[in-house]
C-alpha positions in Angstrom: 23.6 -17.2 -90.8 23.9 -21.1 -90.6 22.2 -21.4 -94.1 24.3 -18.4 -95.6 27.4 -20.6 -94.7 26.1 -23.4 -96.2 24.9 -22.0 -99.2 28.6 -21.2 -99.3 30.1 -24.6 -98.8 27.8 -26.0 -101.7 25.3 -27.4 -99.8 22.6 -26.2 -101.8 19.7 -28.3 -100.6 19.9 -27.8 -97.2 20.0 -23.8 -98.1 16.4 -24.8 -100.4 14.6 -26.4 -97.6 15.4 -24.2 -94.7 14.2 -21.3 -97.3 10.9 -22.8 -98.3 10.1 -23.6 -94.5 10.7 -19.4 -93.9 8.5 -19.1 -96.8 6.3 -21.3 -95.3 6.2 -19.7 -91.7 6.0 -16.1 -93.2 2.6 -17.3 -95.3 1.1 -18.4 -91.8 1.9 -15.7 -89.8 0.5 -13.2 -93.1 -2.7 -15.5 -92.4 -3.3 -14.6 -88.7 -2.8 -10.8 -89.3 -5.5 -8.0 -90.1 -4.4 -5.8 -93.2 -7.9 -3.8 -93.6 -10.9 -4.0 -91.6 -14.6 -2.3 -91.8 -17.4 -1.2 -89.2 -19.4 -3.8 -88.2 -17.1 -6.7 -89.5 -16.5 -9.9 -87.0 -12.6 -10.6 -86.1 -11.0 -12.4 -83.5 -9.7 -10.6 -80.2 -7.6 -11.4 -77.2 -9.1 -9.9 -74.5 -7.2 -8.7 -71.3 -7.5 -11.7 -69.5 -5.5 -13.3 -72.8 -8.6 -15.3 -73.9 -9.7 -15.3 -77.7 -13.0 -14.1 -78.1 -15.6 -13.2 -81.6 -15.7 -9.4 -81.2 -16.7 -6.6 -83.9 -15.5 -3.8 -85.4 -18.0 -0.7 -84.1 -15.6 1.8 -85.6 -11.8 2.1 -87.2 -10.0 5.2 -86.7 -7.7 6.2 -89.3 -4.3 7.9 -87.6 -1.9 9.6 -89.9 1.8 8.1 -88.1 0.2 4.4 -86.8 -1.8 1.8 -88.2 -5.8 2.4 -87.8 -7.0 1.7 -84.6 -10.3 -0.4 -84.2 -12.9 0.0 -81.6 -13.9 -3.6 -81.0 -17.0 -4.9 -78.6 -16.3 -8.3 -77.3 -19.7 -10.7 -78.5 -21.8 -11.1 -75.8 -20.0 -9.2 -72.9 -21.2 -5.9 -71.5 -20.2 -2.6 -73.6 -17.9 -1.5 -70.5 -15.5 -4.4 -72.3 -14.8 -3.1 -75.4 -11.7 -1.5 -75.8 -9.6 -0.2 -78.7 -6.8 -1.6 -80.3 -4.2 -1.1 -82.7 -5.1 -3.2 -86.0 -1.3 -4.5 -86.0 -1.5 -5.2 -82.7 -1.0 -9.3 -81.9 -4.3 -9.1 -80.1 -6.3 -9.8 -82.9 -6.8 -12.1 -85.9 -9.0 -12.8 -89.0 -12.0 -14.2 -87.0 -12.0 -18.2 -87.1 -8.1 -18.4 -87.0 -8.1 -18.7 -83.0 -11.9 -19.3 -81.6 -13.4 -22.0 -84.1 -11.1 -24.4 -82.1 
């Protein structure tokens, strides 16, 4: 709203930057979400203990009113772990974007 009212005044440049930084921040958070996934593919998930972990994709449910929903198994944890999740859910990520740190 502060931009809008400056794009108003005439101050054009402050309007410019303040809209290439939300481009910016909107190209990073596309980066750390999942659009499509297969079977056996390696992503990143936050488990329930809110720790990122490698898991993989055993198997992605298609549902006709939500997103698909993965069944993930956590690398190197016991199968009672793995849990599904929704693929828009903020518990997972492209794998690399939160465990090669």
């Amino acid at each position: 709203m502060i931009a809008y009212g400056k794009k108003q005044e005439g101050d054009i440049s402050d309007y410019q930057r303040w809209n290439e930084r939300m481009q910016a921040y909107n190209k990073w958070v596309k980066s750390h979400c999942i659009e499509s996934v297969k079977p056996g593919e390696k992503i990143d998930a936050c488990d329930t203990e809110y720790i990122w972990c490698k898991a993989t994709v055993e198997m992605v449910i298609k549902t006709g009113n939500r997103k698909d929903l993965l069944y993930i198994h956590y690398e190197g944890w016991n199968r009672k772990y793995d849990e599904y999740i929704y693929i828009d859910s903020h518990r997972v990520a492209p794998l690399g974007v939160y465990t090669s740190r």
